[in-house]
N, C-alpha and C positions, 0 to 999 in steps of 0.2 A: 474904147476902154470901159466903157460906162456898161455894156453890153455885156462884157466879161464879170463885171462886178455880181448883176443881177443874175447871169446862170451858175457864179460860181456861190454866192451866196446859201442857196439850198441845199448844195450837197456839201459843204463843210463841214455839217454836222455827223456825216456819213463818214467821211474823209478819217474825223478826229475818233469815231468808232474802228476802223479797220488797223488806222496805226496802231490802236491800242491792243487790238485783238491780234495782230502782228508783232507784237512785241511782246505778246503772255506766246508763242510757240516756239518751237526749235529753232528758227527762221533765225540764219546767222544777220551778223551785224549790216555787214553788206549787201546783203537781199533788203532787209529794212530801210536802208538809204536807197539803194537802185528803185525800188517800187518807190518811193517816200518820191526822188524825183520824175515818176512815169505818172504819179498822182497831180506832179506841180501843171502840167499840162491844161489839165481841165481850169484851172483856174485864173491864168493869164499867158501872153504869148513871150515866146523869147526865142533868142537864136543858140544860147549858150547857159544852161543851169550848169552849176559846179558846186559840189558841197565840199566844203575845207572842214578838216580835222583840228583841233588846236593840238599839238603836240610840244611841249615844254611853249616856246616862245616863236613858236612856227604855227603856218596854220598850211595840211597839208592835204593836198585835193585827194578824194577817194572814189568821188563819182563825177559823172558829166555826161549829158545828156543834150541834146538839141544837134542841129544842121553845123554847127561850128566842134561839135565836140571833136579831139580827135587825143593820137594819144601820150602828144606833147601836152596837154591842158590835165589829162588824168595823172600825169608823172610831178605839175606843177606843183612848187612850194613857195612858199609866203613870207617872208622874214616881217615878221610884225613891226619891229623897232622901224622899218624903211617907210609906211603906211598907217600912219597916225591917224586917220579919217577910220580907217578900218579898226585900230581898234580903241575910237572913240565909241565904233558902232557897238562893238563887245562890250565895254567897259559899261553904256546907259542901257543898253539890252533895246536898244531902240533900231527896228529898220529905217534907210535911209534909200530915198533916190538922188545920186549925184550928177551934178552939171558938170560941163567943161571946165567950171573956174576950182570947181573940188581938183580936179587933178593935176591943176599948175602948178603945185609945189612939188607933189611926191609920183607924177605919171599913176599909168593905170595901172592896177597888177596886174594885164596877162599884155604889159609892153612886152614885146620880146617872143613870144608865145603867139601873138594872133596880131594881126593887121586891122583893127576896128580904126573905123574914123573919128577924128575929133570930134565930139559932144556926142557921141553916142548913147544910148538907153542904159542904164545901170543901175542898179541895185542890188544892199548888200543888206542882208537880213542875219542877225544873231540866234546861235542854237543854243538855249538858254535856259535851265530850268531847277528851280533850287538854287543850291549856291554853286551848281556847276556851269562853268562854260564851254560847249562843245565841240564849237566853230564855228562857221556862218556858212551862209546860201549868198552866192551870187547868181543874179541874171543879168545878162546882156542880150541886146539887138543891134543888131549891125546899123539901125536908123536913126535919126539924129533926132531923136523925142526923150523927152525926160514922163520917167511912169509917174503918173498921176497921183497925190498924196491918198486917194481913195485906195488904190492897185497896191499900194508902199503898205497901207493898215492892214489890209486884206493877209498880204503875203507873211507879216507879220505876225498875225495870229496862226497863221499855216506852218512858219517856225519853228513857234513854239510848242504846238503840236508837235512835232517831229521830233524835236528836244526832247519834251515827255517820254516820249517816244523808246527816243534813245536813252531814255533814264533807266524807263522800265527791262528796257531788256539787259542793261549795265546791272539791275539790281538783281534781276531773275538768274542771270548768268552767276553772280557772287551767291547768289543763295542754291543754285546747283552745286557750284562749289564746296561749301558750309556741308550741305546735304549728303555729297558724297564721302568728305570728311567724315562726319559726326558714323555714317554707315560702317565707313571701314573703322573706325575706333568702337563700334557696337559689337561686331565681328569680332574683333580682336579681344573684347570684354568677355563674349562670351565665349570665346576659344578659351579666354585662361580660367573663368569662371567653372565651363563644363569640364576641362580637360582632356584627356584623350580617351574618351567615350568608344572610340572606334576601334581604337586597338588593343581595349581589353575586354572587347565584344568575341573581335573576328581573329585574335591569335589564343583564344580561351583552349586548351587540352578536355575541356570538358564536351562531352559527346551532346549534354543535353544544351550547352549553352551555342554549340556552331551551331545547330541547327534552330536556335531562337535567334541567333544572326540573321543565320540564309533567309527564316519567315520573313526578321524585320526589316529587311532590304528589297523582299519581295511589295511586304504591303506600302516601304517607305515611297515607293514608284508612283501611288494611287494618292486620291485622297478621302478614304475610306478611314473614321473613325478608329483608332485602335485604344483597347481599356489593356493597361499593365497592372496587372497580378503580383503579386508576391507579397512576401514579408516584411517590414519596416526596415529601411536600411540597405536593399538588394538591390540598388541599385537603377529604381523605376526612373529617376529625374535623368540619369545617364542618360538610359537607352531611348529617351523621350527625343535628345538633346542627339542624339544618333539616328534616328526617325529624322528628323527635320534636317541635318545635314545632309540625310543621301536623299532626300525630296529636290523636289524639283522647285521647291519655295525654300532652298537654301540661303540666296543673298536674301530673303524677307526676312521681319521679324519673328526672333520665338520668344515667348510671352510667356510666363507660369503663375499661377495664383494659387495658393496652398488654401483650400476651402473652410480647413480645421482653424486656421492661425488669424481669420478676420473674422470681431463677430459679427452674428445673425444678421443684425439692424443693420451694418453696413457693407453685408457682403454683396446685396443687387447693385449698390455705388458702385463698388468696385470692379464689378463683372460688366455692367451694362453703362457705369458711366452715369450724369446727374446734369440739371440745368439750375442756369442759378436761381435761387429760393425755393428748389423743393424740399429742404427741409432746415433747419437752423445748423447754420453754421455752414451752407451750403453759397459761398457768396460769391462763385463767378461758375462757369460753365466747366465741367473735368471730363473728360473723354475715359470709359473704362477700358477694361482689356480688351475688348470682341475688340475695340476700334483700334486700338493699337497693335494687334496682332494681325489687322484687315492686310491680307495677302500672304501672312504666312501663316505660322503656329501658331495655336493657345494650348500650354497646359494646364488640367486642372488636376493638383495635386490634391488627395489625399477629396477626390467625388464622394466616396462615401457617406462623410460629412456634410453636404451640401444640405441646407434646410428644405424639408417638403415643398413650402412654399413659391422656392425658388426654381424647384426644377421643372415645371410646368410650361416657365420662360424659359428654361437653357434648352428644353425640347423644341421650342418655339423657333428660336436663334440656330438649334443644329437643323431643323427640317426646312427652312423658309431664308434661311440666312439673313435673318429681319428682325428686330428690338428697338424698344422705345426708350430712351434714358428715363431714369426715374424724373416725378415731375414734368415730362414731354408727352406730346402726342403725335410726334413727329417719329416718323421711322426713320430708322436709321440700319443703314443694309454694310455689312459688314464677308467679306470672302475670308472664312477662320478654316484651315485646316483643325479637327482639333483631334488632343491625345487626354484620357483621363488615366488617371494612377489611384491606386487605392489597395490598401492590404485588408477593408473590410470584407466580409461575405457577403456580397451583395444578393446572393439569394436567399439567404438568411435576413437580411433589413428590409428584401421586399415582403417577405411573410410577417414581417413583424410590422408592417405597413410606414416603414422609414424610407422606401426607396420605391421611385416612382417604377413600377415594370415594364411601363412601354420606353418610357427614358432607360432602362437597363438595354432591353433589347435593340435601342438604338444606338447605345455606347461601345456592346462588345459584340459588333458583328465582325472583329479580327482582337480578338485575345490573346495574348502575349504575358506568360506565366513565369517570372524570375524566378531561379531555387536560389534555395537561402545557402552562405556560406557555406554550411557542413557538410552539403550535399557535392561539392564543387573544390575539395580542399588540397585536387591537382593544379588548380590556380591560385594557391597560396603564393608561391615563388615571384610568379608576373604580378600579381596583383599588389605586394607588398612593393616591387619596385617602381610598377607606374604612381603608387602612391607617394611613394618617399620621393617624387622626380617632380610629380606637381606641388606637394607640400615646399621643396626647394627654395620656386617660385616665392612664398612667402614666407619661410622661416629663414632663407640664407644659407641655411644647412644643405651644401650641394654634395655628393659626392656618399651618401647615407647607401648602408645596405644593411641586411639581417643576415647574420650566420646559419650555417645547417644548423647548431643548436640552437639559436631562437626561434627558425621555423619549426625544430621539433616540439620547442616551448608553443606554437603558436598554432600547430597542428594537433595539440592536446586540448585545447580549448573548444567550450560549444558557441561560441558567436551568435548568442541571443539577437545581436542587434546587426548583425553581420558586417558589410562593407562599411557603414557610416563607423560602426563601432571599431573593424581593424582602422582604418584612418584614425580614431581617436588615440587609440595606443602606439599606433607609428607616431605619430605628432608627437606626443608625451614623451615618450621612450629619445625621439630625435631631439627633444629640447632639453633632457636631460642625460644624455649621454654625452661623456665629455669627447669621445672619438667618433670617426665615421660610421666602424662597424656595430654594428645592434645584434650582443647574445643573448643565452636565456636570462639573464639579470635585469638585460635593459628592460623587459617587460614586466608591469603590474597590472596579472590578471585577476579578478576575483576567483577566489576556490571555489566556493560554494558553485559556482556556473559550470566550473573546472570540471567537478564530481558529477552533478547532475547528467551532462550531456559529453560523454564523452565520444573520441572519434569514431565514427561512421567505418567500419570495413570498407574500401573500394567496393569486391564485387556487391557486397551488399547495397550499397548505396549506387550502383548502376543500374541493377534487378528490380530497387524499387523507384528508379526514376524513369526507367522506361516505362512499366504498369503507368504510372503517374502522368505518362505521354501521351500512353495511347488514350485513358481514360479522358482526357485534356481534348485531343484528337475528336475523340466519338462525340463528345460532348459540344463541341465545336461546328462540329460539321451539320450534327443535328439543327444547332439552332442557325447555319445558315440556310439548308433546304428550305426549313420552317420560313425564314424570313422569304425565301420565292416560292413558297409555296410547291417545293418540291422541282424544281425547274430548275436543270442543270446547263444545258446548252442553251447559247447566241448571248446577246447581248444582256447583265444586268443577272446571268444565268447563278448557279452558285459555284459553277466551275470558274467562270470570269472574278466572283470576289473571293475565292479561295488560290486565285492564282497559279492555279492545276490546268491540266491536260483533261477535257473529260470520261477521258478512258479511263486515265489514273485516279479519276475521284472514285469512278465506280468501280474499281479495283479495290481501293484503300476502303468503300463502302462495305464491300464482301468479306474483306479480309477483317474491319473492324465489327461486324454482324448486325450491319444497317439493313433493315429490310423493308423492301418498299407501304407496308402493313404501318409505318411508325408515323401514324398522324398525317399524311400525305402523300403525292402519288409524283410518280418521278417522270418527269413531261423528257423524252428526247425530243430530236430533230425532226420535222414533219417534212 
């Protein structure tokens, strides 16, 4: 025994490493125990380990292992109140080896189960840690030696180990749990927060908005930066929020940071995150967006705004996927799909030296251009009822719709502010309208917007949003060559981030009057 002591002494330490690291992995409960007793081995001899479960006032065997194991011993249960020795052992959290005079009053618990002879080897070690109790560890040898109070300590702390053990992976299992929860109720936030994004994308009657769908399902596939265009109001947060659901970082998080709405001094906090005392007021450790959106989405609303000195770092973070929190010097590596939105003219702020130009041309290598309501005013009809259907959601007003004659009142209107702005007036018009239906009364439009901007002709507003396409188009494609340096085919090509065919790129080059003359040379296939 003594011999056992001294080889098992060194590796204990190793032993109370692996349990640990076996109970941070997937490694269900009973793999934990089955190895937990293939471990007991190296540390003393036995004919019979068995590890008992405490269940309510039972203690019920789950593994067994040794020459006696079989699988009347793994079926074996324990009625506690019958073996008062066992659980005195529970109750002081102490291992014990018992003699033959232990088991004069209450026999042994595996009488009836196994044939061992009077005064046999025994030991009964409690699984024990915090205020939980878990079971015990028995071992038995068919030989009539009682284990040595050395071998009784030994086993004891090997226990307890295992208890830990068994804690750790009781507590890692409730907090996958917790985890998954809190995920599906994120989900679920941001389904009612975005709304139905998708299907007032992909059922739009406007010619120019299916085909910003089909783009943004093409580029939603990759994870290729996309900058959204438009006008305040048109809808850029939606279609961000539609981007990352047809991703393939769909269950990840999607994150938004509106650039305008925090100021200057604390917008690198909030982007990149802070350690405690980099600055007053900064008094424990905060994790920014990059890290909270590490695996899925980040949007940044409203890039335009972003201060010079900031974007130096966001170029840093989108090329390297790498940042320091403010006050650290520790990197910290972050996987950010990201989307930026912005209704400034960013080529306009780069000549006026507000916008960094290489961070431009790494934002909008797939641009995605919203038209503003007036241009789009065949989607008045859908768009008023997905609105009136999410508003629902929170005003209680279920069952809202607008008449032919409010949509004629609301199809005379110029929609300076567009979508956010109809939402406002469905909202308004729905809280104060005493019935379900919304006529031309329910609404209070400004006149003055009324006169300025009135309705758009159909064909006319088709004629100038095609020109608007193609210009959008040429413009586009230019600055993807540009970015491969004129190299359309294989891998990384500008056929591959434009999501084309390469025959069709240089088809749609011809037809839009790209010629290989414009700043670089068009490489095919060698």
């Amino acid at each position: 025994m003594a011999d056992e002591i001294v080889a098992a002494g060194p590796s204990l330490a190793k032993e109370a490493r692996d349990l640990v690291e076996l109970a941070g992995t997937e490694e269900a409960v009973s793999e934990l125990l089955r190895r937990g007793l293939d471990w007991l081995t190296r540390i003393t001899r036995f004919d019979l380990a068995t590890l008992f479960l405490l269940r309510d006032e039972r203690l019920v065997a789950v593994a067994a292992r040794g020459p006696l194991a079989n699988a009347k011993v793994r079926g074996h249960v324990l009625n506690l109140a019958n073996f008062p020795m066992v659980r005195q052992a529970l109750e002081t959290r102490r291992a014990r080896a018992f003699t033959e005079e232990d088991h004069t009053g209450e026999g042994d618990p595996f009488d009836g189960v196994l044939d061992l002879p009077p005064g046999h080897s025994c030991m009964v070690v409690p699984l024990c840690a915090g205020d939980r109790r878990y079971g015990v560890l028995t071992l038995d040898r068919a030989e009539c030696e009682t284990y040595p109070q050395s071998v009784v300590d030994l086993v004891e702390v090997y226990g307890q180990l295992l208890a830990t053990a068994l804690q750790n992976a009781e507590q890692k299992a409730a907090f996958e749990r917790l985890h998954r929860q809190d995920h599906e109720h994120a989900k679920l936030l941001e389904s009612q927060l975005g709304g139905d994004s998708e299907g007032i994308l992909e059922t739009s009657l406007s010619p120019v908005m299916r085909d910003l769908a089909r783009r943004a399902r093409q580029v939603a596939e990759t994870d290729t930066p996309v900058l959204l265009l438009g006008e305040t109001g048109t809808g850029k947060e939606r279609l961000s929020r539609a981007i990352h659901r047809w991703s393939a970082r769909a269950d990840q998080p999607f994150v938004t940071i509106n650039c305008a709405a925090i100021p200057a001094g604390l917008l690198e906090s909030e982007l990149f995150g802070h350690v405690k005392g980099a600055f007053t007021g900064a008094t424990k450790d905060r994790a920014g967006r990059f890290q909270m959106a590490s695996g899925g989405t980040l949007l940044l609303d409203e890039v335009g705004e972003l201060p010079v000195e900031l974007q130096a770092k966001l170029l840093r973070a989108l090329q390297e996927k790498t940042f320091e929190p403010v006050g650290s010097d520790r990197t910290v590596r972050a996987d950010v799909r990201l989307l930026a939105a912005t209704h400034v003219d960013l080529q306009q702020a780069i000549a006026q030296k507000r916008f960094r130009e290489d961070l431009y041309y790494r934002l909008s290598v797939f641009p995605l251009r919203l038209p503003p309501l007036r241009e789009r005013l065949e989607d008045l009809p859908q768009l008023c009822a997905f609105l009136l259907e999410e508003q629902s959601r929170r005003t209680g007003r279920r069952g809202m719709r607008v008449t032919p004659e409010g949509l004629q009142r609301l199809e005379a209107y110029g929609w300076p502010g567009n979508l956010r702005e109809l939402a406002n007036v469905l909202e308004r018009a729905t809280i104060l309208s005493p019935g379900v239906e919304l006529g031309a009364d329910a609404f209070d439009l400004p006149a003055r917007a009324q006169a300025e901007q009135p309705r758009v002709h159909a064909p006319v507003a088709k004629r100038e949003a095609v020109l608007t396409l193609e210009a959008v188009q040429r413009e586009h494609i230019l600055r993807v060559l540009t970015l491969t340096k004129g190299r359309i085919y294989g891998p990384g090509g500008a056929a591959q981030l434009l999501g084309l065919k390469p025959s069709t790129l240089q088809s749609r080059m011809k037809k839009l009057r790209i010629a290989r003359q414009e700043h670089f040379t068009i490489e095919g296939p060698t």
